[in-house]
KEKE-3310 file (N, C-alpha, C; in steps of 0.2 Angstrom, whole numbers, plus 5000, padded with zeros to 4 digits):
npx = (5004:5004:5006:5006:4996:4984:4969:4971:4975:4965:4955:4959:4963:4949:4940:4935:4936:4930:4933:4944:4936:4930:4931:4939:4950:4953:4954:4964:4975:4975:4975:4988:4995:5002:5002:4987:4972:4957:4948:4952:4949:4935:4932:4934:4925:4916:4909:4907:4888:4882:4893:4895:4885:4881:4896:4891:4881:4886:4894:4882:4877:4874:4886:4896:4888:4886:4888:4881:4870:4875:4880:4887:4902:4914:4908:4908:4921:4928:4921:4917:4923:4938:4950:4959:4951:4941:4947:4951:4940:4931:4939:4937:4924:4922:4930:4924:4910:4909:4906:4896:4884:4874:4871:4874:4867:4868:4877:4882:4883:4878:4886:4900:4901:4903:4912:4924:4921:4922:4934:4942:4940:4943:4955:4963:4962:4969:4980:4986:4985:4998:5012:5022:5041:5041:5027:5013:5006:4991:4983:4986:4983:4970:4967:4969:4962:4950:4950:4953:4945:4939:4942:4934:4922:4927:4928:4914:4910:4915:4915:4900:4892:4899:4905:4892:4888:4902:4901:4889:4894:4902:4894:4888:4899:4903:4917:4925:4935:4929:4940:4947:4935:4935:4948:4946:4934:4936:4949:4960:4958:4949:4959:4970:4965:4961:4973:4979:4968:4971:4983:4981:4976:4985:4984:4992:5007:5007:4992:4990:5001:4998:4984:4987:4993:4985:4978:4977:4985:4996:5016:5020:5029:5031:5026:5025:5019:5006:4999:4997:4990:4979:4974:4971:4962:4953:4949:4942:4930:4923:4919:4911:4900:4896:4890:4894:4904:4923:4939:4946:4964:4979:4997:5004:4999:4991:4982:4974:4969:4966:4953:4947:4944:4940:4926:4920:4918:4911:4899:4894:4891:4879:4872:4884:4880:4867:4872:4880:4871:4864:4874:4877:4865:4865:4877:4887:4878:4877)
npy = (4994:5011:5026:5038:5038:5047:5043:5039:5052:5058:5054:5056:5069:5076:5070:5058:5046:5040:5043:5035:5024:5027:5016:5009:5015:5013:5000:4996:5000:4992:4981:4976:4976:4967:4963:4964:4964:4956:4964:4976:4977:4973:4982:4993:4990:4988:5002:5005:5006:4998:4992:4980:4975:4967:4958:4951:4944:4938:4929:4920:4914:4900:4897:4898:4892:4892:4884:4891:4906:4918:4934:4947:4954:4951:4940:4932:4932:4924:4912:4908:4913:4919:4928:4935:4933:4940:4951:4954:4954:4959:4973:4973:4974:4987:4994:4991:4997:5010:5013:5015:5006:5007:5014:5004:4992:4980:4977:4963:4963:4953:4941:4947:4946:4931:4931:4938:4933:4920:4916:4921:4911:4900:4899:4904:4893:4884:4886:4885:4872:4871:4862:4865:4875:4889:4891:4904:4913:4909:4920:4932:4928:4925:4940:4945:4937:4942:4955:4957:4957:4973:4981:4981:4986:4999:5002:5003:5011:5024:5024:5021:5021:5016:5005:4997:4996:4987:4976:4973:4969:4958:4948:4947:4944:4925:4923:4932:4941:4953:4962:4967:4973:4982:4989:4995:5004:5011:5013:5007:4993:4982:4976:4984:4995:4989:4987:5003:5010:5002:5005:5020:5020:5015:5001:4985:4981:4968:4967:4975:4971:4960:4959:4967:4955:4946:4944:4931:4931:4938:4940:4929:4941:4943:4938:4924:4912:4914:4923:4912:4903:4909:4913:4901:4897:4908:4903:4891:4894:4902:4892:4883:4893:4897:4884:4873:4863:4861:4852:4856:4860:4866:4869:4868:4862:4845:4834:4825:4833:4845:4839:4835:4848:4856:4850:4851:4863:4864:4859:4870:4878:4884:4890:4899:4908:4914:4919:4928:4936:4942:4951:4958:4963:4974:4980:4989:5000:5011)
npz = (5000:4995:5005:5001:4991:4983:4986:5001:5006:5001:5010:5026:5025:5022:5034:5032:5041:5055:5070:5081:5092:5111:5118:5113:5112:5125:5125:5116:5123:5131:5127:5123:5135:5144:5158:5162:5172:5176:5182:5179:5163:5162:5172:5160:5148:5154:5156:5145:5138:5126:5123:5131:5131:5120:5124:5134:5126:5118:5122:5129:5119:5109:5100:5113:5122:5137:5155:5163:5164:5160:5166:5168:5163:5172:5174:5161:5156:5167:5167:5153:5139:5143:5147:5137:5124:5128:5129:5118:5107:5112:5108:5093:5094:5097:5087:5074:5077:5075:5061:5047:5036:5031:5018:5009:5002:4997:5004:5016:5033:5041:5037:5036:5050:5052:5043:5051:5066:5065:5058:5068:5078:5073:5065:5078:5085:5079:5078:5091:5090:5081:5074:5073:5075:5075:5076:5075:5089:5095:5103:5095:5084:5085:5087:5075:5064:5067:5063:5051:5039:5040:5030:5026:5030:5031:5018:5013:5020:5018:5003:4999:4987:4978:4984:4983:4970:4964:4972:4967:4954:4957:4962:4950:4944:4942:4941:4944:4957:4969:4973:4965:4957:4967:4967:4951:4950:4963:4966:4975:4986:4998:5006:5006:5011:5023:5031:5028:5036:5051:5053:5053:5065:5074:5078:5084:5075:5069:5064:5052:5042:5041:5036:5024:5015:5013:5002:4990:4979:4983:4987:5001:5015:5026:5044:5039:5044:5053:5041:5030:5036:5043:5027:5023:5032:5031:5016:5018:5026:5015:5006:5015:5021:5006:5007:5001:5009:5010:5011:5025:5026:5034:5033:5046:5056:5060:5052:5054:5067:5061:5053:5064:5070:5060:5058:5068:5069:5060:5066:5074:5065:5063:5074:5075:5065:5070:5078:5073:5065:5077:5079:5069:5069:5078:5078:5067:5060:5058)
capx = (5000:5005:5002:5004:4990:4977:4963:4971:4976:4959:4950:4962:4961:4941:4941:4931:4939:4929:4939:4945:4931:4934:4932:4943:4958:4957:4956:4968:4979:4974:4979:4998:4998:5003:4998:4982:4968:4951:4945:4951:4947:4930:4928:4933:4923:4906:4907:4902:4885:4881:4899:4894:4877:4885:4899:4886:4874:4890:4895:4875:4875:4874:4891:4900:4886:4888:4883:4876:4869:4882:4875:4893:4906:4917:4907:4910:4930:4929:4916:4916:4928:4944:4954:4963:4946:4935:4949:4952:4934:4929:4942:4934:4917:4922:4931:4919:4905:4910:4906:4890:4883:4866:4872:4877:4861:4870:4883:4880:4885:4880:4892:4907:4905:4903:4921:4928:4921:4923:4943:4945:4940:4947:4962:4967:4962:4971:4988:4986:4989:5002:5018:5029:5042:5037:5019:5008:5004:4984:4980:4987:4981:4964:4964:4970:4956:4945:4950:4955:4939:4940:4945:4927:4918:4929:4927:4908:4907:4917:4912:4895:4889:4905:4906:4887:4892:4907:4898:4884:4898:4906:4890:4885:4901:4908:4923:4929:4937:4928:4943:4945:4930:4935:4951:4941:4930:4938:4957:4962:4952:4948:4967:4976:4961:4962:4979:4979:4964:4974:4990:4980:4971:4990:4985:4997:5009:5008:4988:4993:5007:4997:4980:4989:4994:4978:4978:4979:4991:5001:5021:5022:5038:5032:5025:5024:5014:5002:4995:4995:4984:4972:4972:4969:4954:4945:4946:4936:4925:4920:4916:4905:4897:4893:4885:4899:4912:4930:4943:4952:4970:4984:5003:5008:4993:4990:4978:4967:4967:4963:4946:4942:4943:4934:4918:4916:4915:4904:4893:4893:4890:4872:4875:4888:4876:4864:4879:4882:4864:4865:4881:4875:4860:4866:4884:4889:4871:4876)
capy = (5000:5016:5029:5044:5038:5052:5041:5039:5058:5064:5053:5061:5078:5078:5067:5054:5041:5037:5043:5029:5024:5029:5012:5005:5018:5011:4991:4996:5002:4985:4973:4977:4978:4960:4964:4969:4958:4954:4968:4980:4976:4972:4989:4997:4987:4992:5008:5006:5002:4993:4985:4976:4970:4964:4954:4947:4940:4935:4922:4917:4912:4895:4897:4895:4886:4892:4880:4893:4910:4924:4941:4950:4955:4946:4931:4931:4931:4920:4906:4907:4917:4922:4936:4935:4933:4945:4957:4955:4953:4969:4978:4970:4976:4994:4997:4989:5000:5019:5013:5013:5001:5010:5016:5000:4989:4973:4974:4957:4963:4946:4936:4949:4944:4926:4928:4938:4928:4912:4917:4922:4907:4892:4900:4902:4886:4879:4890:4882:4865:4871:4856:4870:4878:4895:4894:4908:4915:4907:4927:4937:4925:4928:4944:4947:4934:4945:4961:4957:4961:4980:4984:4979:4991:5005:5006:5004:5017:5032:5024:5017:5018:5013:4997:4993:4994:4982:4970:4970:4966:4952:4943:4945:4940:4924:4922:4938:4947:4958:4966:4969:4980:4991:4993:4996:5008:5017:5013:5003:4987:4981:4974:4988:4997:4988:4988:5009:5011:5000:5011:5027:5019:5012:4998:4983:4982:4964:4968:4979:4969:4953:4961:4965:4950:4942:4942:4924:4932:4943:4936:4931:4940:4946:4936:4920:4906:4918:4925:4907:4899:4914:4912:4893:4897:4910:4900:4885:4896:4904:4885:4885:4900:4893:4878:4867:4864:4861:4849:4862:4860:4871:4867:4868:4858:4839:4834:4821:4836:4849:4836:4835:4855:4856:4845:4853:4871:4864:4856:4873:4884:4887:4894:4907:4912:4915:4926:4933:4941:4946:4956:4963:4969:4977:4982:4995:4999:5018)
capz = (5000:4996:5010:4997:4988:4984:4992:5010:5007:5005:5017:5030:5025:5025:5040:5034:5045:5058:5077:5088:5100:5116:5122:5106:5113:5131:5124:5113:5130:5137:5120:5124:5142:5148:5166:5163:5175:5172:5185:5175:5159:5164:5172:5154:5145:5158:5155:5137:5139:5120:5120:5137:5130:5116:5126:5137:5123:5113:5131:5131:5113:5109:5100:5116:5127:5144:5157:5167:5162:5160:5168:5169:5160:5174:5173:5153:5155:5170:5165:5146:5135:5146:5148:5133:5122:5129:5127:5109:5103:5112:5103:5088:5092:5096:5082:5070:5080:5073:5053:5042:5030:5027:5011:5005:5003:4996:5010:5020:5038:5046:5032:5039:5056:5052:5042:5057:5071:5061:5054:5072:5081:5070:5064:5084:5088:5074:5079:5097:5089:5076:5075:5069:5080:5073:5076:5076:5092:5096:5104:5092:5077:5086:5085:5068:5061:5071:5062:5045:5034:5042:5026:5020:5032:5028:5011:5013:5024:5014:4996:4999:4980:4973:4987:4981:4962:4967:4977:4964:4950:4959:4963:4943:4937:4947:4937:4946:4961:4972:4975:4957:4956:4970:4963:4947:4953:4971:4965:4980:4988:5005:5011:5008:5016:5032:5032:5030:5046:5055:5053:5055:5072:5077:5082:5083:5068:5066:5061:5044:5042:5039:5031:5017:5013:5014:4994:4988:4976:4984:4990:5009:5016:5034:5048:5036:5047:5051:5035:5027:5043:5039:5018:5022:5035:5025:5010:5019:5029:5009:5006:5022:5018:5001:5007:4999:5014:5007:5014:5027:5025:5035:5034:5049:5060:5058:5045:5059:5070:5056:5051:5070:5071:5055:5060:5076:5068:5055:5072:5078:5061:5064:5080:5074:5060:5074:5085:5066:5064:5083:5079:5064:5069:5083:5078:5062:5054:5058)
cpx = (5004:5004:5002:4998:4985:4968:4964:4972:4969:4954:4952:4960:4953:4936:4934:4932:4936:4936:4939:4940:4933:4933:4938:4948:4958:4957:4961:4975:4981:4979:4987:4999:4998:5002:4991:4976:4962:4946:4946:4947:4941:4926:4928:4928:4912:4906:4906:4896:4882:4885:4898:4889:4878:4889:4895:4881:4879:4891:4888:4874:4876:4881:4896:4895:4887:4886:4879:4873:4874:4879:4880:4897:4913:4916:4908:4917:4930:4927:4915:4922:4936:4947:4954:4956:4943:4940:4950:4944:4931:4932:4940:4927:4917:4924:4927:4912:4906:4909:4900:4888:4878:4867:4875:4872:4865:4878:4879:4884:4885:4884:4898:4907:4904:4910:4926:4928:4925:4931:4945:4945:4943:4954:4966:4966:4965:4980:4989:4988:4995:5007:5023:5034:5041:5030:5015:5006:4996:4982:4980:4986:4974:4963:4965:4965:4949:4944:4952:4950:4939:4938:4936:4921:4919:4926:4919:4906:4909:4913:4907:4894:4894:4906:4898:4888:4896:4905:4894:4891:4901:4901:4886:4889:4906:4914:4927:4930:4934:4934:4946:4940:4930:4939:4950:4937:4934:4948:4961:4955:4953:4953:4968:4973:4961:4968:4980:4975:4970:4980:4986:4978:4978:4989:4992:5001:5007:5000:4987:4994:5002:4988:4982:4992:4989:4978:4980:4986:4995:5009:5023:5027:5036:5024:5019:5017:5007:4995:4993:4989:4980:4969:4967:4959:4950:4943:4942:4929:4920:4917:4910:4898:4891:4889:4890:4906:4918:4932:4948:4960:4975:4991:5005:5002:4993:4983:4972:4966:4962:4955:4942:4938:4937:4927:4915:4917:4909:4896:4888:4893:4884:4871:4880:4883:4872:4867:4880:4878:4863:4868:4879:4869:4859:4871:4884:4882:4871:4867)
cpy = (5006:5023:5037:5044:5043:5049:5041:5046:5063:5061:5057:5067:5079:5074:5062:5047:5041:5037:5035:5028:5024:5023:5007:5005:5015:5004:4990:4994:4995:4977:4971:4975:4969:4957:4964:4962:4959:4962:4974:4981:4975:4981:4994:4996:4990:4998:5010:5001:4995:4987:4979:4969:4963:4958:4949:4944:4935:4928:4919:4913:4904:4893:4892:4892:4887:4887:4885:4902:4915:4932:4946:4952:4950:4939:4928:4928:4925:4912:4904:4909:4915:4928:4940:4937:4935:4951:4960:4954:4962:4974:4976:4974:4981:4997:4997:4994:5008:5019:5014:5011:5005:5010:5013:4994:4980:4970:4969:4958:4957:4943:4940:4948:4935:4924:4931:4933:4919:4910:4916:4914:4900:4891:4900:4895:4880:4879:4885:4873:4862:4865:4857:4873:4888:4895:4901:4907:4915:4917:4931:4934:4926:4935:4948:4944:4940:4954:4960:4958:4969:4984:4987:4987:4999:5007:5008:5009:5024:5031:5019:5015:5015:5007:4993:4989:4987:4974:4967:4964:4960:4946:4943:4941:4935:4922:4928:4940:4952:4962:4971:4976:4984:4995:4996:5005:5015:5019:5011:4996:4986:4979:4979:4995:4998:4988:4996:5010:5009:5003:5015:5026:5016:5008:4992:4982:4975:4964:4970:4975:4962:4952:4962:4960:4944:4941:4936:4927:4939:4937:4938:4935:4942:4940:4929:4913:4906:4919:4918:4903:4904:4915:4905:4894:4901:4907:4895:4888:4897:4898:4883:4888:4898:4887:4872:4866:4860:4854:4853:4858:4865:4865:4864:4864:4852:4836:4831:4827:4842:4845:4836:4842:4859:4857:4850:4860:4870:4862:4864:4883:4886:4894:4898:4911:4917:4922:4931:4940:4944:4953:4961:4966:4974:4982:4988:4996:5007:5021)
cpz = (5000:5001:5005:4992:4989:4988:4997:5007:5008:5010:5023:5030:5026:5031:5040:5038:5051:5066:5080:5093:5106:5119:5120:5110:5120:5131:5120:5115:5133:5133:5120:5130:5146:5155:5169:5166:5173:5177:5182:5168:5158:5166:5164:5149:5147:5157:5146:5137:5133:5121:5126:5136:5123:5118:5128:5132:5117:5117:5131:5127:5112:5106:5108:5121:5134:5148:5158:5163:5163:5160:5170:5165:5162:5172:5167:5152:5159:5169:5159:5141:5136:5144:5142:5125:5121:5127:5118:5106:5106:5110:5096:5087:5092:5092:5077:5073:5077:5062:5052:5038:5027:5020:5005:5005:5004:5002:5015:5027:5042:5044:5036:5046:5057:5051:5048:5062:5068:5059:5061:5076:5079:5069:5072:5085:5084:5076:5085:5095:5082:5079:5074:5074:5080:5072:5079:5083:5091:5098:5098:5085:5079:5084:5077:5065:5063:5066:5055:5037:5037:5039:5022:5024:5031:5022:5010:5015:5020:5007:4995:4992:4976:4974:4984:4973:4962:4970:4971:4956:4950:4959:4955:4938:4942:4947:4940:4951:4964:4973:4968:4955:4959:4968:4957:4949:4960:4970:4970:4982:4996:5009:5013:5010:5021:5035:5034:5037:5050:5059:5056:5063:5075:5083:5082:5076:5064:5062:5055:5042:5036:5036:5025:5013:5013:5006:4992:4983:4975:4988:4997:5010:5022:5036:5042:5037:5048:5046:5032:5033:5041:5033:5020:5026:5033:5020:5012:5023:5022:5007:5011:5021:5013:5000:5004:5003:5011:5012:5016:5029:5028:5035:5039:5057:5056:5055:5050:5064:5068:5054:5057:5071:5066:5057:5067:5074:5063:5062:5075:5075:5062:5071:5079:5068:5065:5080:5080:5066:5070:5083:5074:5064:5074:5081:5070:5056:5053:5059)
residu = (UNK:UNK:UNK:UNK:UNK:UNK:UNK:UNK:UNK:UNK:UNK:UNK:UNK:UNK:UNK:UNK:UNK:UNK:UNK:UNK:UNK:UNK:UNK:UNK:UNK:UNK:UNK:UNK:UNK:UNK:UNK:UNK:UNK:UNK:UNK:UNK:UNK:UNK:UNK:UNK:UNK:UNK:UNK:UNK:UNK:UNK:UNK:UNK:UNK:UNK:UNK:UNK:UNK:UNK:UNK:UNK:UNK:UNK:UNK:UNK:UNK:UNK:UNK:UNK:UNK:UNK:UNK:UNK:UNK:UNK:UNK:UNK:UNK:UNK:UNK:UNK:UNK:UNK:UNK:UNK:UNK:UNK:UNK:UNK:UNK:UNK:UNK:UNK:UNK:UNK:UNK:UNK:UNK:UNK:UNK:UNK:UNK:UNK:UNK:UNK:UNK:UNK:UNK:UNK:UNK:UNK:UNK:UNK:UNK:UNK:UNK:UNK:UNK:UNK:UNK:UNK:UNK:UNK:UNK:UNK:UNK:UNK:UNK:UNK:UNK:UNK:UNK:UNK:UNK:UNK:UNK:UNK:UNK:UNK:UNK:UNK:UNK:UNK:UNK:UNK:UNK:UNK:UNK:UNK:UNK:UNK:UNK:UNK:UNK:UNK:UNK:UNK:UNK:UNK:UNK:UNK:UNK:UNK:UNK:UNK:UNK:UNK:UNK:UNK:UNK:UNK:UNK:UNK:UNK:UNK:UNK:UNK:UNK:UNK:UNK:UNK:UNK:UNK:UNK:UNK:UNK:UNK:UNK:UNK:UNK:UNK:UNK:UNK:UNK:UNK:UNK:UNK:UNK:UNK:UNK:UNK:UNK:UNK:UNK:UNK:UNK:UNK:UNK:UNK:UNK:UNK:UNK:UNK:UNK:UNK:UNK:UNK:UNK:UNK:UNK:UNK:UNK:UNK:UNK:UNK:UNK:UNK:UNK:UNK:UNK:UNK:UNK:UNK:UNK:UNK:UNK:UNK:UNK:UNK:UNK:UNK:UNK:UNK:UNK:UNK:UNK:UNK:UNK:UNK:UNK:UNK:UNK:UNK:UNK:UNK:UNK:UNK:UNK:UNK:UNK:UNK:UNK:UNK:UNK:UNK:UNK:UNK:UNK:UNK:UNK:UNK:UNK:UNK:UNK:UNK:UNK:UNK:UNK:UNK:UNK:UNK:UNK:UNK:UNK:UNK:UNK:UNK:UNK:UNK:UNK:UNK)
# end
């Protein structure tokens, strides 16, 4: 991505970039902070009262099954989620919380939290059983999964009729490239979209870094294990999605654990559909 580009230079200058939510900036604070306990981060989290209702009905959902009811934000982290979970998904929902679709009819907001929650959740739990000695950090692949569509909210938000056009073009021709017609049409597409926000909202590097490379045909050269464990999992979730599931394959994960890991997301796709439409009727409708 180019940062001299005249599309980042006038989003900037006529500020349509959406500020940092002020609960974004202090989970952002928290994302880093390796000390940080649950009683903190519990209390920054309550004092946003949506992002709260939101965590709690995310904990209640049949995705994760709680035994008991979950009426906290504590009791979320402690009983369900964990620390680590709860902080990266609420910095997911906050950020995502300051965009727009209205203006964008054919954008499918439950489908984008089906690929965030869905990238975020299988691609960590695939990292955790990488066999590699450079395996992908399970947190920090969550919350890359979690953030890596971004791109797609942005552009919706600044170039609603241009993202509809786009959208409509890719679902008329299936020979081709969404990203295609945004660069087509806007002059950049949704990577190197969520890669700029990312930068401009400074969050962690390794976010940028490894949304732009999300392109099946761009050449890995930063944080390698990564970005291929996140290629592999959207492209089977797209499978999913489509009603024809794939056989998910990652490199660096064992194939009998990968079929296990599979079956039991496909056990418990309905139920993300379900947290999907939650999130998106709740979450960036502007």
């Amino acid at each position: 991505m180019n940062s001299d580009d005249p599309f980042y230079n006038e989003l900037i200058a006529v500020e349509s970039i959406p500020p940092l939510p002020g609960a974004a900036a202090e989970l952002l604070a928290l994302a880093t902070d390796p000390d940080v306990d649950i009683a903190k981060l519990a209390e920054v989290i309550e004092r946003d009262p949506p992002l709260t209702a939101r965590l709690i009905g995310i904990a209640n959902s049949a995705f994760y099954a709680p035994r008991q009811p979950v009426v906290t934000v504590k009791n979320a982290i402690v009983s369900v989620l964990g620390l680590d979970m709860v902080r990266n998904m609420s910095l997911g929902m906050a950020l995502a919380g300051g965009f727009s679709t209205t203006g964008c009819p054919s954008f499918d907001l439950t489908e984008y939290w089906i690929m965030a929650l869905g990238t975020a959740d299988l691609a960590s739990g695939l990292a955790r059983a990488a066999t590699v000695a450079d395996a992908p950090d399970p947190d920090v692949t969550y919350l890359v999964g979690l953030l890596h569509n971004l791109g797609l909210l942005l552009l919706v938000h600044v170039r609603p009729k241009d993202m509809e056009r786009a959208l409509k073009l890719a679902g008329d021709n299936p020979g081709t490239r969404l990203i295609e017609h945004e660069r087509d049409l806007i002059g950049t597409d949704h990577w190197a979209a969520g890669a700029f926000l990312c930068r401009h909202w400074q969050l962690p590097a390794v976010v940028a870094d490894c949304i732009e490379q999300l392109d099946d045909t761009v050449l890995v050269d930063r944080h390698a294990r990564l970005v291929e464990l996140l290629r592999s999992t959207r492209r089977w979730l797209l499978t999913v999605i489509a009603g024809r599931p794939d056989v998910l394959r990652a490199t660096s994960v064992d194939d009998v654990y990968t079929d296990y890991r599979s079956q039991q997301f496909l056990d418990r796709y309905d139920a993300l559909k379900m947290l999907a439409r939650f999130l998106g009727g709740e979450g960036a409708k502007g």
